[in-house]
Backbone as a ProteinNet text record, in pm:
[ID]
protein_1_A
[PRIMARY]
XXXXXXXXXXXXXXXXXXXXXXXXXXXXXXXXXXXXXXXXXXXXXXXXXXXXXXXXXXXXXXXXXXXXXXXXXXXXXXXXXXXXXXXXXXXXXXXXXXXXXXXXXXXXXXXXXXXXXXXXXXXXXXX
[TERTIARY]
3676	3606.3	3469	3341.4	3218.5	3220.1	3131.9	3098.2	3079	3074.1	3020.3	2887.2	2795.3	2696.2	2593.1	2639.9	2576.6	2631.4	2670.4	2715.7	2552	2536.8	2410.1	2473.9	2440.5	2501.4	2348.4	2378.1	2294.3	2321.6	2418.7	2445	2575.5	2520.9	2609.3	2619.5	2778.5	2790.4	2818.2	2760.4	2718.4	2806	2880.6	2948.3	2937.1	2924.7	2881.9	2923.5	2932.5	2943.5	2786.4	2794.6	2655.6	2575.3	2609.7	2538.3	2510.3	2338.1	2332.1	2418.3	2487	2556.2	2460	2517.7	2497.2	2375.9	2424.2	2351.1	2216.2	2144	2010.3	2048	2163.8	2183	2247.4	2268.1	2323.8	2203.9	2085	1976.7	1920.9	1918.1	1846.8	1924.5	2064.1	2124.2	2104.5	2104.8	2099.6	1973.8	1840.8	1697.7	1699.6	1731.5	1742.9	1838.3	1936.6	2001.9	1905.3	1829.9	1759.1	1640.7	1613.8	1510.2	1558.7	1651.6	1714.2	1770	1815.8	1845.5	1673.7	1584.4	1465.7	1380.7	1364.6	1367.8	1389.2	1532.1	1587.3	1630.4	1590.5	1640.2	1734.2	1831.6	1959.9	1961.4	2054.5	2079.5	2172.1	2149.6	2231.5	2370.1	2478.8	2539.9	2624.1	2637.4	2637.8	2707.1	2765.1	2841.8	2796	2650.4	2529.8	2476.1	2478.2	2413.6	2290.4	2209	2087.3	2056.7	2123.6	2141.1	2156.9	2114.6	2121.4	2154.5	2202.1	2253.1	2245.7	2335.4	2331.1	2169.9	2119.3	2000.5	1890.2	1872	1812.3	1780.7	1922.9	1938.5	1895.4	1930.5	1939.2	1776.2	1700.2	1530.7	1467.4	1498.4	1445.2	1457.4	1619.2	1595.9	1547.5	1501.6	1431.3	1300.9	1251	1096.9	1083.3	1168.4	1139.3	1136.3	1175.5	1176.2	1320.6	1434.5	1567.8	1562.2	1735.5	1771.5	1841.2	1912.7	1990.9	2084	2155.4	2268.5	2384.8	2388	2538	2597.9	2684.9	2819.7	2872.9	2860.2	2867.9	3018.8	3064.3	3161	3105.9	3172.2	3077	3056.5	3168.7	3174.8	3043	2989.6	2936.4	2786.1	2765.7	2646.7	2623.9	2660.6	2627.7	2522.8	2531.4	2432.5	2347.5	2277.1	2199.6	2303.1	2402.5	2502.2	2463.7	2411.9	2382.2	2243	2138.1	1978.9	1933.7	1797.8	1737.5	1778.8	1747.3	1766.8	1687.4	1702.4	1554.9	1636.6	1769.2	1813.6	1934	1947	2020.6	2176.2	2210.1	2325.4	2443.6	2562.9	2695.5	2782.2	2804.2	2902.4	3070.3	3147	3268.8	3367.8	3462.8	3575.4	3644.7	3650.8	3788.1	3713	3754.1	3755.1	3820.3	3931.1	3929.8	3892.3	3821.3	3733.8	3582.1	3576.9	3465.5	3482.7	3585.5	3568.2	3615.1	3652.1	3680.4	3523.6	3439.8	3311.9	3225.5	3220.1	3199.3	3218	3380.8	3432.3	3378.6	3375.5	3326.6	3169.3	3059.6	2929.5	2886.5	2968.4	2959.7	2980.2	2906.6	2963.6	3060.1	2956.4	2998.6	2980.7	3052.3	3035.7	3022.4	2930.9	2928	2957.2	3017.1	3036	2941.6	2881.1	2802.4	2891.8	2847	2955	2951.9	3112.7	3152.3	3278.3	3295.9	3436.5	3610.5	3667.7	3775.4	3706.8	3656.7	3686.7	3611	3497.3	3454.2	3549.7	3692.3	3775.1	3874.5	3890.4	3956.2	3946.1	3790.6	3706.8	3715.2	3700.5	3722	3825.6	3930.2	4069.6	4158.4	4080.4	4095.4	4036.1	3939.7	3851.3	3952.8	3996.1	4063.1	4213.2	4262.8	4372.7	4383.7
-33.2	48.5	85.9	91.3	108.5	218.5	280.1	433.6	449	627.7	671.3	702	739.5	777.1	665.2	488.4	398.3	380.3	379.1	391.4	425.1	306.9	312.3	323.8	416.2	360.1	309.9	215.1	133.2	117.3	161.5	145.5	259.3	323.4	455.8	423.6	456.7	432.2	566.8	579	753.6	726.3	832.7	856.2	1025.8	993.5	1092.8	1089.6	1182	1221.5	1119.9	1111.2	1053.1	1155.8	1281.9	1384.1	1462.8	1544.7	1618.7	1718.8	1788.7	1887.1	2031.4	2177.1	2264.8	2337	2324.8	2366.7	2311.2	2374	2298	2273.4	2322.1	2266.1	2121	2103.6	1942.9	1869.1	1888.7	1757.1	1806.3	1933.9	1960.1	1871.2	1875.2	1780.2	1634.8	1586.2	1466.5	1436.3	1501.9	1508.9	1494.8	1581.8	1575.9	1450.9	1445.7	1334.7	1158.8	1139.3	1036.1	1031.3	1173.3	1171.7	1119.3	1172	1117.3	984.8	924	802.3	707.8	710.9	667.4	693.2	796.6	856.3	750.8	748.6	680.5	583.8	466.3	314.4	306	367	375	324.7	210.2	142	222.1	228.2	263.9	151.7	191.6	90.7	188.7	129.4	273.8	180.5	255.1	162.4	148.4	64.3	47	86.3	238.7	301.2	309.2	360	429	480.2	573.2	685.7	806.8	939	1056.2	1047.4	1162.6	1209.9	1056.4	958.8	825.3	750	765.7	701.9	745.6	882.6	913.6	949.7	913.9	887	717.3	635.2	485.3	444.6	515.2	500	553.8	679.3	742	662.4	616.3	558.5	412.7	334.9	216.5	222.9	336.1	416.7	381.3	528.2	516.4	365.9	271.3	162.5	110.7	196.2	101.7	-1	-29.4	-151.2	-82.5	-111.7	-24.6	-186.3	-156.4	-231.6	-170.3	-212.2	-167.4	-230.4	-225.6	-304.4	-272.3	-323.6	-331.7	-405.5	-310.6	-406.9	-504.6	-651	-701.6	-686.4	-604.2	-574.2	-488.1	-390	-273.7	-381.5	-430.6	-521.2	-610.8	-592.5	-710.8	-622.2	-522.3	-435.6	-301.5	-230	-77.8	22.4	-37.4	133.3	175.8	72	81.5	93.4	82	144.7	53.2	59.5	-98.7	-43.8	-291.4	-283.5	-266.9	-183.9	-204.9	-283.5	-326.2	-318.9	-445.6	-499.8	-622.9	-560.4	-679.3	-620	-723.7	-677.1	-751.5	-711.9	-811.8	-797.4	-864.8	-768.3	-788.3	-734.7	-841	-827.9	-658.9	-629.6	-490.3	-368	-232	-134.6	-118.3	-208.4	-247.9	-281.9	-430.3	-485	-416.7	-365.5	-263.5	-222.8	-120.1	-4.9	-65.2	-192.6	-319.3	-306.7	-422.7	-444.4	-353.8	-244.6	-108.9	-72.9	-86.8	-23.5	-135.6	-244.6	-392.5	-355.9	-343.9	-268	-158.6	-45.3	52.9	70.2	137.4	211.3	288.8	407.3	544.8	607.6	688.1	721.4	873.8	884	1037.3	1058.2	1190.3	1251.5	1336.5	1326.6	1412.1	1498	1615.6	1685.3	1573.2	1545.8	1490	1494.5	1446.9	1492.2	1383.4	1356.1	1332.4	1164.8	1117	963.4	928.5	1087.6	1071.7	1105.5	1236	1191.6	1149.9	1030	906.8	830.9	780.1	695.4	791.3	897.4	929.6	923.4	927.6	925.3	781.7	721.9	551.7	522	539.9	542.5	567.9	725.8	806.9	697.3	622.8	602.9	475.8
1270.8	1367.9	1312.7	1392.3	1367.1	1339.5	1222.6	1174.1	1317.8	1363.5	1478.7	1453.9	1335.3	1330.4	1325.3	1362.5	1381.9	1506.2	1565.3	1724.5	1802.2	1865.7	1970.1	2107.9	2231.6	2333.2	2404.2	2514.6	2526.5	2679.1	2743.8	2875.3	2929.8	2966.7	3058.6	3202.3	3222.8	3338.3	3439.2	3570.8	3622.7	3752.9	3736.7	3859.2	3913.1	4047.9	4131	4242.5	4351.3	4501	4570	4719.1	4731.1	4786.1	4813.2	4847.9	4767.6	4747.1	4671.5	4651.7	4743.7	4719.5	4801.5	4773.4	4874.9	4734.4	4618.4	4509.4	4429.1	4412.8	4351.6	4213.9	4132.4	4028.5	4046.7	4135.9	4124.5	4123.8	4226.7	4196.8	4062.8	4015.7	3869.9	3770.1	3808.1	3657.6	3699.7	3796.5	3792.8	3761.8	3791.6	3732.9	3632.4	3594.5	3347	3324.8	3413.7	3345.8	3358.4	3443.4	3517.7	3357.4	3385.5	3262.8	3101.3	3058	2927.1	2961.3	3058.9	2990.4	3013.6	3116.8	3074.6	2936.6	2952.7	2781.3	2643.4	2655	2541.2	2581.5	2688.6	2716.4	2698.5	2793.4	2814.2	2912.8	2988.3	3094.9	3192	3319.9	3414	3494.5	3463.8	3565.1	3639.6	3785.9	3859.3	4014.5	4103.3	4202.9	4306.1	4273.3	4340.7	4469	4498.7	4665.6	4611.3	4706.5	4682.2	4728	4775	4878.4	4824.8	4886.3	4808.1	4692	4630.1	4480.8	4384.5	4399.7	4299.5	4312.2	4472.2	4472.4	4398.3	4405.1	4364.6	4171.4	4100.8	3970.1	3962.3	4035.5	4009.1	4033.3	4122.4	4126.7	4018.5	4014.9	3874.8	3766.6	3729.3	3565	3602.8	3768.6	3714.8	3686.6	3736.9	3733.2	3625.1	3551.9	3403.4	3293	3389.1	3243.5	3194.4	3249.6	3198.4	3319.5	3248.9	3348.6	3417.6	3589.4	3669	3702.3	3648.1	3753.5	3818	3929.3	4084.3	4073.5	4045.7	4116.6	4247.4	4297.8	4482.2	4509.4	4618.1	4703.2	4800.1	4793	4913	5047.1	5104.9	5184	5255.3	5156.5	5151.2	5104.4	5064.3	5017.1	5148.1	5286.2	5383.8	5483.6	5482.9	5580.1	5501.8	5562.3	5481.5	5424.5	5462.2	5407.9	5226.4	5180.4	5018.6	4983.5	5076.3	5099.5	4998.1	4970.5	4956.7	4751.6	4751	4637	4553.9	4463.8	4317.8	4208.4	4164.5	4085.5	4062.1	3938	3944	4047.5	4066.9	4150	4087.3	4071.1	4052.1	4191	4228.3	4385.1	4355.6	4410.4	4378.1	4503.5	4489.7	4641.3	4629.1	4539.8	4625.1	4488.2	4540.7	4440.7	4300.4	4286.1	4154.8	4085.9	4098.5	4079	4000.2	4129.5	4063.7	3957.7	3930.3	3786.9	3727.9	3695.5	3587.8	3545.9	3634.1	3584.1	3557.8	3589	3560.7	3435.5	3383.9	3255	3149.7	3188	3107.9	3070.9	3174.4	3160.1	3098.8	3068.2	3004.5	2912	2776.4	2652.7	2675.6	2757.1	2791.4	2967.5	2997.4	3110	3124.9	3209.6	3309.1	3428.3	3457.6	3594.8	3628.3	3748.4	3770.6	3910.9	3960.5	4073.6	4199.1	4254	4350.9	4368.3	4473.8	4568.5	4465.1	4572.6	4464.2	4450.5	4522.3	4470.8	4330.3	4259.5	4152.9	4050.5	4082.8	4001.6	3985.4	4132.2	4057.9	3928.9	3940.9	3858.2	3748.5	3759.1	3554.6	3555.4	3632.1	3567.3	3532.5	3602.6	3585.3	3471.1	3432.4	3329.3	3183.4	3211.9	3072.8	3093.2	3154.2	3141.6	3046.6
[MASK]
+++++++++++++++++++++++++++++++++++++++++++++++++++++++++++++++++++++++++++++++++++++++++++++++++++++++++++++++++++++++++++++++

């Protein structure tokens, strides 16, 4: 096992609700969070919308200079429901699928505030 204090992470994967929420601390954390991983060229992989709350993290860190990749259902990748692309895209048949290539893409992952289907995905994640 790699020392942890040579441990680089290099790609975080962000899970969130797609609405900001009723609170201004939710777009404030996702702000600081958009900012540190541009910051420190940290890659986004994320379950490619670009719509409120996720869109607005997944524009920010391509602003800043990382890489953003979605993993998209294809279903959800055939019309606007996922708002335009800035960002490599991986397209995949079912929601499993997804947080496979998701968990495969990621070092590490964050939650940012959202409803239950964000804690599915951490709990799929921790299992």
């Amino acid at each position: 096992m790699a020392d942890p204090s040579s441990y680089h992470i290099r790609n975080i994967c962000v899970f969130s609700g797609s609405r900001p929420g009723k609170e201004n601390e939710f777009l404030e954390s996702a702000n600081h969070l958009d900012q540190v991983l541009a910051e420190r060229k940290i890659h986004l992989v994320y379950g490619g919308g670009n719509l409120r709350l996720m869109g607005f993290v997944s524009i920010a860190v391509f602003l800043g200079g990382s890489q953003v990749l979605g993993v998209v259902l294809k279903a959800l990748a055939k019309g606007d429901i996922i708002g335009k692309k800035i960002r490599e895209e991986l397209q995949v048949s079912t929601m499993y699928d997804q947080m496979n290539a998701m968990f495969n893409h990621a070092d590490a992952f964050i939650a940012l505030p959202g409803g239950l289907s964000t804690l599915e995905k951490i709990f799929h994640i921790s299992s």
